[in-house]
DOZALO-353798 format. One record per residue: x, y, z of N, C-alpha, C in turn. Coordinates in steps of 0.001 Angstrom, whole numbers. Layout:
BEGIN
nX, nY, nZ, caX, caY, caZ, cX, cY, cZ
X, Y, Z, X, Y, Z, X, Y, Z
...
//
This chain:
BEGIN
nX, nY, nZ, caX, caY, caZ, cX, cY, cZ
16461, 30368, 112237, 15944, 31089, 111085, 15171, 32331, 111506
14709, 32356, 112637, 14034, 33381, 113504, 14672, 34760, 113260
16001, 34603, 112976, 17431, 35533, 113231, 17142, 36571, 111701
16690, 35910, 111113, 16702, 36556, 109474, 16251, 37993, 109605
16500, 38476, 110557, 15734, 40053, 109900, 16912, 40695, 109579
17035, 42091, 108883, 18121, 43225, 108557, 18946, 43133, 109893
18451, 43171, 110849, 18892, 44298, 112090, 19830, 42982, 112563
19282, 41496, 112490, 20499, 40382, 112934, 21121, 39376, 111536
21463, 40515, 110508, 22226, 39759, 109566, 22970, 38506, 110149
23963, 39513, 110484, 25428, 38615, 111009, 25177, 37320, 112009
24285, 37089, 113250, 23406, 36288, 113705, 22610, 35262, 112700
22372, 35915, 112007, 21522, 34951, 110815, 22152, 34231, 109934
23417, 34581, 109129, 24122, 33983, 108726, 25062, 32652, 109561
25654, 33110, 111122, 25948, 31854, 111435, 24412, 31016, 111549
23484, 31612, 111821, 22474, 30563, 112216, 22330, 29565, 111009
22104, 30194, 110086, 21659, 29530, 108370, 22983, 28849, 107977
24090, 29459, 108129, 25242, 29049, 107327, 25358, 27562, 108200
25491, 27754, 109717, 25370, 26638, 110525, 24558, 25415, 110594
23926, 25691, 111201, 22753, 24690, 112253, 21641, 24484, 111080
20750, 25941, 110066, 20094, 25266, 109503, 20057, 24406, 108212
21586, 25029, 107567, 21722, 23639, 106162, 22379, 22666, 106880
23251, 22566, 107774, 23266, 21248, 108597, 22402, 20531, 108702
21401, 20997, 109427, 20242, 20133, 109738, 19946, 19449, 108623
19409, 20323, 107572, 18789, 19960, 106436, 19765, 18977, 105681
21027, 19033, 105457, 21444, 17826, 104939, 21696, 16643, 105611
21818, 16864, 106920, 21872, 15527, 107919, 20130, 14642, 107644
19697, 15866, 106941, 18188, 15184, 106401, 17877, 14503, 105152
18969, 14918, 104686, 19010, 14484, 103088, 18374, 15116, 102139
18015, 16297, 102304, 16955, 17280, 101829, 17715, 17605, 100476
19344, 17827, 100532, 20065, 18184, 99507, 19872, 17392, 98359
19604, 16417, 98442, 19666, 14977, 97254, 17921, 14430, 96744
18267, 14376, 95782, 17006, 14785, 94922, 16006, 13316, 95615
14727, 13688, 95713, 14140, 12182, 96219, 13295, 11451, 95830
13568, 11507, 94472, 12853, 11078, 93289, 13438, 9557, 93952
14026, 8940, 94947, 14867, 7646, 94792, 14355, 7400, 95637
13548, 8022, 96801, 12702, 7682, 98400, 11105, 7086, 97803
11759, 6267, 98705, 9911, 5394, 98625, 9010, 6554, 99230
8827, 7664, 98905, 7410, 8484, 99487, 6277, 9080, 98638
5494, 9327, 98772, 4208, 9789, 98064, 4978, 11059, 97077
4034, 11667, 96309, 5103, 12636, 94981, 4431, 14268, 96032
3698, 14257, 96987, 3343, 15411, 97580, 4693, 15485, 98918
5062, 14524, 99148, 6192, 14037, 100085, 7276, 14626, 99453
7719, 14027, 98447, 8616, 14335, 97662, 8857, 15947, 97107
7782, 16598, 96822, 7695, 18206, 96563, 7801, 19016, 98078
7271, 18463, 99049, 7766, 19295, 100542, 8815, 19359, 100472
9342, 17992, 100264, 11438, 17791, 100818, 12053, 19468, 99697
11275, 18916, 98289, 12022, 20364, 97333, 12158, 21425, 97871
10801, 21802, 98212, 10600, 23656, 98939, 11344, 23540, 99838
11703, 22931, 101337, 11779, 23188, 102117, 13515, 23050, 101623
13955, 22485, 101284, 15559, 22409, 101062, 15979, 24123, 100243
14935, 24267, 99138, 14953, 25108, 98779, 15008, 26612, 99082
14068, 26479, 100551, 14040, 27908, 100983, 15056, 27472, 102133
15509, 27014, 102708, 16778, 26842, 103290, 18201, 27342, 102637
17936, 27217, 101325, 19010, 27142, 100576, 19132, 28643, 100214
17779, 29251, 99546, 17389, 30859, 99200, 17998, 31569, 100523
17575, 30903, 101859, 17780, 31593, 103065, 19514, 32634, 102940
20266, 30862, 103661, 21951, 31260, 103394, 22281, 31939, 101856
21470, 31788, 100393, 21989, 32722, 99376, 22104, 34307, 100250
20723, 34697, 99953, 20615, 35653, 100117, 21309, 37020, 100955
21668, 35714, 102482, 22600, 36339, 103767, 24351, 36252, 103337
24154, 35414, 102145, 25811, 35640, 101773, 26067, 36648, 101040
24711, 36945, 99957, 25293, 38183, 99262, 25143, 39377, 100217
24274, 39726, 101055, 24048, 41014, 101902, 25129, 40914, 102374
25518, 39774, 103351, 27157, 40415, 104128, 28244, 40368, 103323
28419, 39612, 101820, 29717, 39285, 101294, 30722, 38172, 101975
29959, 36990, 102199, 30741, 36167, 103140, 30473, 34985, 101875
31029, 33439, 102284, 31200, 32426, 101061, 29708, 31761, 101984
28763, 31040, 100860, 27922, 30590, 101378, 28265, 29234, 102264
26627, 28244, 102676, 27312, 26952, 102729, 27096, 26115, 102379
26401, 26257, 101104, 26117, 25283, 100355, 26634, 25544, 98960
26918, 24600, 98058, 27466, 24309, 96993, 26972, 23479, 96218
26022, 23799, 95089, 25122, 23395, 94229, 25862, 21939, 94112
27482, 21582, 93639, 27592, 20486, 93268, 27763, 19056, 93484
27235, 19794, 95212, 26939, 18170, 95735, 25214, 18602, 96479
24831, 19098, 95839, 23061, 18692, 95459, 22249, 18603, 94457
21638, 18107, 94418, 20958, 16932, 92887, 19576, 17289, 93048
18962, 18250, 93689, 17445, 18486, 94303, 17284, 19002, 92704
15594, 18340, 92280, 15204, 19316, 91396, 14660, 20716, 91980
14265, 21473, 91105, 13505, 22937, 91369, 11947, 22585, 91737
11797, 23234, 92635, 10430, 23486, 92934, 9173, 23008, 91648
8359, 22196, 91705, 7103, 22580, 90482, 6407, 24217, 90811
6428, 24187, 89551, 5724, 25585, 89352, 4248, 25933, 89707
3624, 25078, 90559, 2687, 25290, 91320, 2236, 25444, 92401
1515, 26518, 92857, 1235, 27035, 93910, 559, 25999, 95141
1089, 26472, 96022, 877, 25563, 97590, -540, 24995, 97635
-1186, 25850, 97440, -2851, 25719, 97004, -3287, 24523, 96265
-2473, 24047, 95445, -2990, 23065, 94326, -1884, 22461, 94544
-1261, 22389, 95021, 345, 21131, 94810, -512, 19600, 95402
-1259, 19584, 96058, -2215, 18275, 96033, -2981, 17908, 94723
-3426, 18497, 94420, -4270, 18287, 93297, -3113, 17929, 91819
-2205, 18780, 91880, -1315, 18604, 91388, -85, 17399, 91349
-125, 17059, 92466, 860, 15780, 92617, -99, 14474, 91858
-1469, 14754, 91958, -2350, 13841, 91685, -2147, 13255, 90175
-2139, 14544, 89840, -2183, 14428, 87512, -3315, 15602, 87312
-4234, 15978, 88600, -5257, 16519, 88149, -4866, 18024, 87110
-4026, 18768, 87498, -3993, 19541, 87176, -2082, 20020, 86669
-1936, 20966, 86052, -196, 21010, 84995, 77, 22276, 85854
1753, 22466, 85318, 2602, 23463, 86101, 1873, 24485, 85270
1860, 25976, 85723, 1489, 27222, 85638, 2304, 27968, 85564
2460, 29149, 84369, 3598, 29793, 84342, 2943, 31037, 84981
1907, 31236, 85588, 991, 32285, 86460, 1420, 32187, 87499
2438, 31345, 88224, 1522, 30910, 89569, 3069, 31188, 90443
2560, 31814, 91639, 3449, 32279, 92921, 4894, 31617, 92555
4756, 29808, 92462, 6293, 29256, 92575, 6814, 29410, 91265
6242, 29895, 90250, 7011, 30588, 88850, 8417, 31677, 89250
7817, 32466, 90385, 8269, 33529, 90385, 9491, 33147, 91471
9235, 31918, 92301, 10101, 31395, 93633, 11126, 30876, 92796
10742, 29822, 92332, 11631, 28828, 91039, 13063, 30111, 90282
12523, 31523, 89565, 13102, 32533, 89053, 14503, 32880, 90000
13569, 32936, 91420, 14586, 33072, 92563, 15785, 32518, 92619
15080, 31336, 92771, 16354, 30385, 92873, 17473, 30350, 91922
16683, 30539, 90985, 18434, 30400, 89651, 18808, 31509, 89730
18583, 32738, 90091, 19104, 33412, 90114, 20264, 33554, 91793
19832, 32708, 92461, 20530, 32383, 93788, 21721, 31975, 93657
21515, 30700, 92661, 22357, 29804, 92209, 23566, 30763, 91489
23046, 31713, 90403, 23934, 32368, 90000, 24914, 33342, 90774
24246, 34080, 91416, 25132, 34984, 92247, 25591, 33994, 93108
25683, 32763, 93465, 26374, 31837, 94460, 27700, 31581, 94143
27621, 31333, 92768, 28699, 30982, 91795, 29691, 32273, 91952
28666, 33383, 91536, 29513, 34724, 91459, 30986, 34507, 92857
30096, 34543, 93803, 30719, 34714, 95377, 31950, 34342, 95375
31348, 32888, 94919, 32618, 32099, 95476, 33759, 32501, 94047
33335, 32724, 93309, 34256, 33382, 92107, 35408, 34423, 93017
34550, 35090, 93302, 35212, 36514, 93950, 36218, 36341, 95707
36060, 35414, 95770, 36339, 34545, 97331, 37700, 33466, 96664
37405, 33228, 95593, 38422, 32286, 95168, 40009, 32289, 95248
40670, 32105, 96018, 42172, 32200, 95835, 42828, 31291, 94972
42012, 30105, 94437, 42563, 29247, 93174, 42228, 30033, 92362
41306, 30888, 91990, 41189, 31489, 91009, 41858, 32718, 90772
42772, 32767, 91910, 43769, 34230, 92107, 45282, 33486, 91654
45395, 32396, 91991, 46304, 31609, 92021, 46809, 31120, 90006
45542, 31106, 89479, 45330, 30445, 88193, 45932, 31331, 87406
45339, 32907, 87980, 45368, 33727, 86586, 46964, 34428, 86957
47744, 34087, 87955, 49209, 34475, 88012, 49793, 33672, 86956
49609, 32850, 86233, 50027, 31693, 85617, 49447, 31967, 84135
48016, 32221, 83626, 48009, 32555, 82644, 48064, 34112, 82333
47634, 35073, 83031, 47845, 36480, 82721, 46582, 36897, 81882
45667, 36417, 81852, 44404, 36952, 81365, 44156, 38077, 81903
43307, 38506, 81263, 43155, 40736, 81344, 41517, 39854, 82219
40837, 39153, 81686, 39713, 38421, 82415, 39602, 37748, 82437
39401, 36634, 83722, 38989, 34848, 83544, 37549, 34735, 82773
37856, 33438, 82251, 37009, 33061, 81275, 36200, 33011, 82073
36066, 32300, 83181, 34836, 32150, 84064, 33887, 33366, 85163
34536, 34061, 84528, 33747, 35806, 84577, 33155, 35699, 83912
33259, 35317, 82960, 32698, 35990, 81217, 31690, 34832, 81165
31838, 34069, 81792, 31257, 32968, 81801, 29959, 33404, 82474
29499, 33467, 83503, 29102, 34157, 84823, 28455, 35007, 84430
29315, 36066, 83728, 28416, 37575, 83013, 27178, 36788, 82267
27692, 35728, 81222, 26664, 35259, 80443, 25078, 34775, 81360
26167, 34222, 82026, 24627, 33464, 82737, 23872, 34402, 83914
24001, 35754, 84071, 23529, 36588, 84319, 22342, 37151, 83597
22915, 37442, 82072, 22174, 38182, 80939, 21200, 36529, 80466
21509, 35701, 80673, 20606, 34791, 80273, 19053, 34351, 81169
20250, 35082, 82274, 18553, 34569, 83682, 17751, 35831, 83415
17779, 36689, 82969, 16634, 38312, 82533, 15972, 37544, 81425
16959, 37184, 80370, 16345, 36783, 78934, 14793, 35393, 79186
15452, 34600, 80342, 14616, 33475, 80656, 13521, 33930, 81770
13156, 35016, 81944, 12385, 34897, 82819, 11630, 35025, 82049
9601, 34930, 82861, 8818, 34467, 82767, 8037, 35989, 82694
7503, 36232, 81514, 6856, 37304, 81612, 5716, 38314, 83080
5325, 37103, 83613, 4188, 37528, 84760, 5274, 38503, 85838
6712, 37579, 86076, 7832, 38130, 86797, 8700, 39309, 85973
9515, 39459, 84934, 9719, 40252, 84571, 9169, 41378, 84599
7811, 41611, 84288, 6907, 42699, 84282, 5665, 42816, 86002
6241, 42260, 86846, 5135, 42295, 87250, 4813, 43733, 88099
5779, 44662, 88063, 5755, 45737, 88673, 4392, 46788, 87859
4172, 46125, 86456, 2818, 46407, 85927, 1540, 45725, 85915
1834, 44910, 87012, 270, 44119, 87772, 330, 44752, 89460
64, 45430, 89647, -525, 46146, 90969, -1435, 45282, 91742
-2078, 44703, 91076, -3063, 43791, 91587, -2552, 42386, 91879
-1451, 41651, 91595, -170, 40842, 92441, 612, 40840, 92976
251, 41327, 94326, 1430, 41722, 95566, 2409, 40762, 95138
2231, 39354, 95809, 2851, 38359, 95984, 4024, 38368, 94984
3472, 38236, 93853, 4510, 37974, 92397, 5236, 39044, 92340
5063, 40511, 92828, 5580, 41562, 92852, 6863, 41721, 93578
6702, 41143, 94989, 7614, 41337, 96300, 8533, 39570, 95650
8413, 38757, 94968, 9197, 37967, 94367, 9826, 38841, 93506
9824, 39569, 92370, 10347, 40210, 91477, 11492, 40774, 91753
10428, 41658, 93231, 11373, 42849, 93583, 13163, 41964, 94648
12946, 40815, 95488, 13706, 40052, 95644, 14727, 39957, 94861
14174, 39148, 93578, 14930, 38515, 92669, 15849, 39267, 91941
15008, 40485, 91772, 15982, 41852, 90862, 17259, 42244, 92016
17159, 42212, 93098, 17991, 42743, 94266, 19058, 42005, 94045
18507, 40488, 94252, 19856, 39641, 94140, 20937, 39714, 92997
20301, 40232, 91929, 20537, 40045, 90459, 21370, 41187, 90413
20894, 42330, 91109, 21650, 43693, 90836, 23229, 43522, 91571
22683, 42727, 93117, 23687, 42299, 93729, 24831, 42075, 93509
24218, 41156, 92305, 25439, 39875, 91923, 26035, 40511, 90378
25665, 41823, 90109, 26047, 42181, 88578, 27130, 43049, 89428
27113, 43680, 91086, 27954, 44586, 91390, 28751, 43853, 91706
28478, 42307, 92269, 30271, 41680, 92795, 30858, 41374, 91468
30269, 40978, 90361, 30735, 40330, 89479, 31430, 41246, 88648
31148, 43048, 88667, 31511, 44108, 88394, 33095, 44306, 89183
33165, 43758, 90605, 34256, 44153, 91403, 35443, 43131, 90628
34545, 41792, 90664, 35925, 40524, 89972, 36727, 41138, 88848
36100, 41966, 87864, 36243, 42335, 86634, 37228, 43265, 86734
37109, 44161, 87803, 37465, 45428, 87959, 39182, 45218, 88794
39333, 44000, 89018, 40335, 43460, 89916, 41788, 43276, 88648
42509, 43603, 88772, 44183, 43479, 88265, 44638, 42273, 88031
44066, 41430, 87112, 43967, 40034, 86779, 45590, 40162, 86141
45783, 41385, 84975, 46956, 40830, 84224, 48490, 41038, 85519
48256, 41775, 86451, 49543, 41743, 87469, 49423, 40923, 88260
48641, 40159, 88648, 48502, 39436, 89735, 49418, 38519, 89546
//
């Protein structure tokens, strides 16, 4: 994971695509562990850490345009609680409720939006889905349109502190999440722009 900077994309991706969701599912990190006999602060580590494993390889698949290596539909992990590292003790306790203020508001945002452009990828990577539309002749697969939706729905659902936070100066943190999240988002509106743009009815 060391590998993650700009300058060793391509390094970083086998590393992440490889060795580190390997690891992590040879850990079971993928599968939700609401079912493990462990404490509920136990149980929220396994989330994050699967989680930013998972953000890791998104992110390095959309920068290079390669298929990720993970595939939402054989993991069952819930999302992160929406509370910050700071209080996730106090929080596992009862003492205190999720925060729509708080740092993992803006991580949580991330992620579905990960999830979405993941989908995109492998949309655009798909040769069954090249294969399908020789057969029906659609001008666009439904599951573009599909995709588009759940694009325009992850802006509509975000969380005001994130949407806007480029007008709080005074929240780095929530800011440099935003600015992330919008990247991926823009990312994934340009591959999902290329699928569209592709010769569906000759194919």
């Amino acid at each position: 994971m060391c590998c993650a900077g700009w300058n060793t994309l391509s390094q970083s991706w086998l590393l992440s695509a490889g060795q580190t969701i390997r690891a992590a599912q040879d850990l079971g990190l993928h599968l939700s562990p609401r079912r493990l006999q462990l404490s509920e602060i136990e149980k929220e580590q396994r989330r994050r850490i699967w989680w930013c494993v998972y953000g890791l390889d998104r992110v390095l698949s959309i920068s290079l345009g390669r298929p990720g290596a993970t595939n939402e539909d054989g993991c069952d992990v819930e999302y992160s609680s929406q509370v910050d590292d700071d209080d996730l003790e106090a929080y596992c306790r009862g003492k205190i409720k999720e925060s729509q203020t708080s740092y993992m508001c803006g991580f949580v945002a991330l992620l579905k939006i990960y999830v979405v452009a993941g989908k995109i990828v492998r949309s655009a990577h798909s040769l069954q889905l090249l294969r399908d539309m020789r057969k029906t002749k659609a001008q666009i697969p439904q599951v573009i349109q599909h995709l588009d939706v759940m694009l325009e729905d992850w802006v509509e659902s975000l969380p005001s502190n994130v949407k806007y936070a480029a007008n709080d100066a005074g929240n780095p943190k929530i800011l440099t999440l935003c600015l992330i999240a919008f990247f991926v988002y823009y990312s994934a509106t340009i591959n999902l722009r290329e699928c569209m743009d592709l010769p569906w009815a000759v194919l």
